[in-house]
C-alpha positions in Angstrom: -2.9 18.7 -10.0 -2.2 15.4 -11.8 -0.4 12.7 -9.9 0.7 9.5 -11.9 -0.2 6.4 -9.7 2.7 3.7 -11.0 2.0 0.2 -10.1 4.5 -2.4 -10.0 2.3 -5.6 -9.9 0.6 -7.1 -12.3 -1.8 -9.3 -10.5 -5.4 -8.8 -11.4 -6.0 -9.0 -7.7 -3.0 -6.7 -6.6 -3.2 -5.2 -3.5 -1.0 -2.6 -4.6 -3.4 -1.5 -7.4 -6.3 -1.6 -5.4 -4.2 0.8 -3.0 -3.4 3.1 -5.7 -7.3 3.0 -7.0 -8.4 3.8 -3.6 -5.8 6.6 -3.5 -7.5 7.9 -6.8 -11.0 8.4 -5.1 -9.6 10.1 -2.0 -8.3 12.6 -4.0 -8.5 16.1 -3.1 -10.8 18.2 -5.4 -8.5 19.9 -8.6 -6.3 16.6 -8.0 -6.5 13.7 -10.8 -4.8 10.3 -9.7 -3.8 8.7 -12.8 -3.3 4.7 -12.7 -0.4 3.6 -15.0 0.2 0.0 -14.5 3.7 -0.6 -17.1 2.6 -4.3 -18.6 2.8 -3.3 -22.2 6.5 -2.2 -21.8 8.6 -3.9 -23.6 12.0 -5.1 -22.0 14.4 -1.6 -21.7 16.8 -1.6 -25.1 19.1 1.4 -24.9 19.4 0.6 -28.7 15.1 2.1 -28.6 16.1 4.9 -26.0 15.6 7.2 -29.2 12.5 9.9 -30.0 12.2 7.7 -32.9 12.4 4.3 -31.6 10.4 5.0 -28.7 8.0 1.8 -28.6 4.2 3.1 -28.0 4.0 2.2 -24.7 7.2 4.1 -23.5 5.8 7.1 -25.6 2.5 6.7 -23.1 4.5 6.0 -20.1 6.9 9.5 -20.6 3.8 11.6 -21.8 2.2 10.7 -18.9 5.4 11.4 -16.7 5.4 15.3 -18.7 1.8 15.6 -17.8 2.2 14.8 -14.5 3.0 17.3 -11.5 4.3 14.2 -9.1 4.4 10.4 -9.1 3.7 7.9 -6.6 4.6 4.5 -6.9 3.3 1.2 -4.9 5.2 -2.0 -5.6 5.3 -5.6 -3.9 8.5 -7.0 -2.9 9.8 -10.2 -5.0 12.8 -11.5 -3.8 14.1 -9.0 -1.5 13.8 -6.4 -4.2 11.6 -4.3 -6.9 9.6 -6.2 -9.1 11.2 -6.5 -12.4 7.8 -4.7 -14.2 8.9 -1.4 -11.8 12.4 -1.8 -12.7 12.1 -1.8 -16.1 9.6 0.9 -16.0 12.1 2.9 -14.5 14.8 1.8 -16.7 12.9 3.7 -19.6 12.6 7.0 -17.6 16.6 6.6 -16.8 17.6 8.8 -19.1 14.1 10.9 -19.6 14.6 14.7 -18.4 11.0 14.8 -17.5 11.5 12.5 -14.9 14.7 14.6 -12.9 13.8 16.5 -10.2 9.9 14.9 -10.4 8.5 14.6 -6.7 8.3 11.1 -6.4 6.1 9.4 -3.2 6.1 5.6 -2.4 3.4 3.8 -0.9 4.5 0.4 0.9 1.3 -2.0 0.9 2.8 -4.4 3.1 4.9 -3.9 6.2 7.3 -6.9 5.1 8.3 -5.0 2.2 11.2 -3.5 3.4 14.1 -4.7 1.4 12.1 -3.6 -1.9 11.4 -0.1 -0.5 15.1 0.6 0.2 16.2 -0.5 -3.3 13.3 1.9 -4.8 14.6 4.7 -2.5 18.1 4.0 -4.1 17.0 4.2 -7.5 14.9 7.3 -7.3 17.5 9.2 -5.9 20.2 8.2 -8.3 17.6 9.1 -11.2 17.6 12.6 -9.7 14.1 12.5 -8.8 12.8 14.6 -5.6 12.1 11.6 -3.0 9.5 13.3 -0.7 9.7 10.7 2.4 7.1 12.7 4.1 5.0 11.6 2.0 5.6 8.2 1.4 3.5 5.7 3.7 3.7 2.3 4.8 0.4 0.2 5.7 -0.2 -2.7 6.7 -2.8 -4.1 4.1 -3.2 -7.9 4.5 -4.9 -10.7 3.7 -6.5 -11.8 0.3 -7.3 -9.2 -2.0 -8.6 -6.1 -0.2 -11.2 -3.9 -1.6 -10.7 -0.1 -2.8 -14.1 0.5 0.1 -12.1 -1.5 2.5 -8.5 0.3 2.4 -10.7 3.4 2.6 -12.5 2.4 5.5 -9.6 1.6 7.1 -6.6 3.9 5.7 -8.4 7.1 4.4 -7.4 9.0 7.0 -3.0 8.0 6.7 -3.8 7.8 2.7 -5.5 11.3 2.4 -2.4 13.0 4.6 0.2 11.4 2.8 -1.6 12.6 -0.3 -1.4 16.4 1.1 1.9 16.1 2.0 2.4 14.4 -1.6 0.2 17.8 -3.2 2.3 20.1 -1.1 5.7 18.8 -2.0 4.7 19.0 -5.6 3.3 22.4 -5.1 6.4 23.6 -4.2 8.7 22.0 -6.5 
């Protein structure tokens, strides 16, 4: 099963990609984590929102969302809310049929992040996207830059049931 791994921080030292990568090696055998981190988006036109406009990077982004049997995204909080790289991610799969009814899991890397993690609840489930909150998982990851090792060491087991439950939800959608 392929899961895409979205990423809504850009930071080289992201905790939120780090979680995602570490989700990737916990990954059951016949399961493939894909990490998509939407930089190279360009800002969501409606006038592009065409098969023929599509920029390259919104082609990769909705191939991999085809591909893909469920998608789990991580994202920081900026100012009580989604970062704007997520939203505008998301604004390009608005209108993408390949994204309705997709089981969709979040991930919350920090247990501040609760404003953020609402809002992302909000939007999924007005894009018509199967929200499977018994998957989704909160940790508390803090400090400076955690390793991939080190969120293993210390989440694998929470990460590698949420990821079940993520597989099974999919499974059965």
């Amino acid at each position: 099963m392929k899961i895409l791994a979205l990423c809504g921080s850009l930071r080289r030292a992201s905790m939120n990609a780090a979680l995602l990568r570490a989700v990737a090696r916990l990954a059951p055998a016949g399961s493939v984590v894909q990490l998509f981190i939407p930089g190279e988006l360009p800002l969501f036109n409606p006038d592009l929102d065409t098969d023929m406009a599509w920029p390259p990077a919104v082609r990769r982004l909705r191939t991999a969302i085809d591909d893909c049997r469920a998608v789990l995204i991580a994202s920081p909080e900026y100012a009580h809310g989604v970062t704007g790289v997520l939203k505008n991610a998301l604004d390009w799969l608005v209108s993408f049929e390949g994204f309705v009814g997709k089981p969709v899991a979040i991930f919350n890397a920090s247990p501040r992040s609760v404003h953020a993690a609402a809002s992302l609840r909000e939007i999924l489930v007005t894009m018509s996207a199967t929200l499977l909150t018994d998957a989704c998982l909160d940790l508390p990851l803090r400090g400076t830059g955690p390793t991939e090792q080190g969120i293993i060491d210390t989440h694998g087991p929470a990460i590698r049931q949420a990821l079940d439950r993520l597989i099974e939800g999919a499974s059965q959608a």
